[in-house]
N, C-alpha and C positions, 0 to 999 in steps of 0.2 A: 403151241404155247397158249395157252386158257389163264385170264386173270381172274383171280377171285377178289370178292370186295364182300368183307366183313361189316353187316350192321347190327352192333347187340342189339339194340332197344333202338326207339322212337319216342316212348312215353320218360325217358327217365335220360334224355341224352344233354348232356354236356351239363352236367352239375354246376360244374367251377364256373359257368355264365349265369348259374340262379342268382346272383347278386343284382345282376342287369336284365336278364330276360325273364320274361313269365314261363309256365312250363308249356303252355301253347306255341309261344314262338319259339322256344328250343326246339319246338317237334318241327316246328313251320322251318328252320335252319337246317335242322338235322336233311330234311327232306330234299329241302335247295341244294346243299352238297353232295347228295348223294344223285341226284340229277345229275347236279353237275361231272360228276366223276363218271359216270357209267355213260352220261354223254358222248366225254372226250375216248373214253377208253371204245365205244360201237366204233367211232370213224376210226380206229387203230388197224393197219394192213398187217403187219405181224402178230396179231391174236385170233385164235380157233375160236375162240369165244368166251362168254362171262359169264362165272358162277359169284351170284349173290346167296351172300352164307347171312342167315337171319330167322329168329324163328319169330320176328313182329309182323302185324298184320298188314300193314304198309309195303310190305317185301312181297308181295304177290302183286298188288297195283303197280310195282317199280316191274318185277319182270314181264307182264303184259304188254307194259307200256311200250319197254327196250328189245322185247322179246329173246330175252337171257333164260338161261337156266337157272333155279333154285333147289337151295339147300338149307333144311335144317339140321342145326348140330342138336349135338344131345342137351338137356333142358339144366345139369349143371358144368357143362363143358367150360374151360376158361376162352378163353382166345386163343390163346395158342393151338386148346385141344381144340377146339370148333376148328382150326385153321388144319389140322392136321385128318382132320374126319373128312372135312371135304377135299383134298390134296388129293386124297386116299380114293373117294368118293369119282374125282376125274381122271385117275389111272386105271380105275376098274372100269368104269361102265365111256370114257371116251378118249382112251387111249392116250391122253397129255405127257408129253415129254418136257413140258419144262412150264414154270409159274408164278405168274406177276402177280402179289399180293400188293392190294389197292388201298389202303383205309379209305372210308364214306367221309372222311372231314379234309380231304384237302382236295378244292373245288380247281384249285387254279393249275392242275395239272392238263395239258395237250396231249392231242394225239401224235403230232409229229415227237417230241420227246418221249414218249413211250414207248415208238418203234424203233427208233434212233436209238435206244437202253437196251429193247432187247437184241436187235441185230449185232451188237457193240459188246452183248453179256458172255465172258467168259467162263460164267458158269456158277458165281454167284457177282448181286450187283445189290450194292448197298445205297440207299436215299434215305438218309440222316434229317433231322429234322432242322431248325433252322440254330440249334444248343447244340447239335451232334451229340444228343444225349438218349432220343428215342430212334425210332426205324419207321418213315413212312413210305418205305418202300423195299422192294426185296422181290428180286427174280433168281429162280432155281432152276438149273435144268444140270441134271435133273431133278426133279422132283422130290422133295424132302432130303435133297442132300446136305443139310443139315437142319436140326430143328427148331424149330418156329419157339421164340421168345414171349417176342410183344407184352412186356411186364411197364414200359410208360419209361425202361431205361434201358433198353435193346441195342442202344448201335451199338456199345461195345461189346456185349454177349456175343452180340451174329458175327461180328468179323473174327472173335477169336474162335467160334465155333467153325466160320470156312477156314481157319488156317490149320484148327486142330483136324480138319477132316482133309489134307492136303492142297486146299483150293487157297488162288491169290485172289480175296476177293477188290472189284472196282468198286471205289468207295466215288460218288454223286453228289459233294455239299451245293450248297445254291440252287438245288435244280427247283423245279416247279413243285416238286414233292415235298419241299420246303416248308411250305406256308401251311401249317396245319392249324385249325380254329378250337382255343381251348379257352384264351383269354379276353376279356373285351377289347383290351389293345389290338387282341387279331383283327378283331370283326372292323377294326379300320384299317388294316393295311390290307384286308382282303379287297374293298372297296377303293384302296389305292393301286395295286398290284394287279387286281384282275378285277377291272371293271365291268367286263362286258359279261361275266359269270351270272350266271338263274341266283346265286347267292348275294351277290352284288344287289339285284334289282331286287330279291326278296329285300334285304337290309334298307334302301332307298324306299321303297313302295310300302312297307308297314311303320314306318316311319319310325325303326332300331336308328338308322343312321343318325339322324336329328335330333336323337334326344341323346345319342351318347356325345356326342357335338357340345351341344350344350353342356352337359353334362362335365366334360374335359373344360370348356371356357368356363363356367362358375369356380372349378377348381383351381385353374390358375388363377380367377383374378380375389380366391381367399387367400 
């Protein structure tokens, strides 16, 4: 079982926060989460290992760092296709029987829940966002046994694609895969939720936390 974790960009990541962050500290978030995740996912006892799919140049300092495997998709690939190049990519050249896609924005995922999903996966295993409206998570074994969505409205695509392809898929609301960071509202319940995250302390130590704080108190008391 090999997880892959998709990062398009670094320079251009999390739009819908340019309201509230500058595009330095979107990179500086982007980065904390992507720690954070490929953190949790090293200490995983049921993963062969981790391909970060990424053609930024931050994605070579990330897999030195974790000492993972990388992968570039092709230069107009969407997500899906990058997700299906490298799937492809780890049956040819490392023999993977089955595949934990990770997104890089959900920091507050563990290791013991991870392995607990895949020992548990009957074959496809669905982590619904916290609307069950996207997919931040999704184990295959095998391997492309159906195809990868990720259009930002995927959970119900993927589960009636496991059922059109004969599979009952295990659908995960609540789980840690939950908490995905898109809105400024996240970036406080991340700091609620998972405090003890590299995301957490980025948000506290550059000092996001405190001014979206403030920011919420001026608004209640207009």
């Amino acid at each position: 079982m090999w997880a892959i974790v998709p990062i398009k960009t670094f320079d251009r990541a999390k739009q819908r926060l340019s309201n509230v962050l500058s595009e330095e500290e979107r990179r500086g978030l982007m980065l904390a989460m992507a720690r954070d995740v490929i953190t949790s996912l090293s200490s995983c006892k049921e993963l062969s290992g981790i391909l970060i799919v990424s053609r930024a140049r931050e994605a070579d300092s990330l897999a030195a760092a974790f000492a993972t495997e990388r992968f570039s998709e092709s230069p107009s690939a969407s997500l899906a296709e990058a997700l299906t190049q490298a799937t492809l990519h780890l049956v040819a050249n490392f023999n993977a029987e089955g595949i934990v896609v990770v997104p890089a924005d959900v920091p507050a995922i563990e290791a013991e829940e991870v392995d607990l999903l895949i020992r548990s996966n009957p074959g496809i295993t669905i982590m619904p966002d916290s609307d069950n409206i996207g997919t931040n998570g999704l184990i295959s074994s095998p391997p492309l046994a159906i195809p990868y969505i990720f259009d930002g409205k995927s959970f119900k695509p993927h589960v009636n694609a496991a059922y059109s392809k004969n599979f009952s898929p295990k659908i995960v609301p609540a789980s840690r895969f939950a908490l995905d960071i898109d809105l400024p509202e996240d970036l406080l319940r991340v700091m609620q939720e998972a405090p003890r995250t590299q995301t957490a302390t980025y948000l506290s130590r550059s000092g996001i936390e405190e001014r979206l704080i403030d920011s919420l108190d001026r608004g209640a008391r207009l």
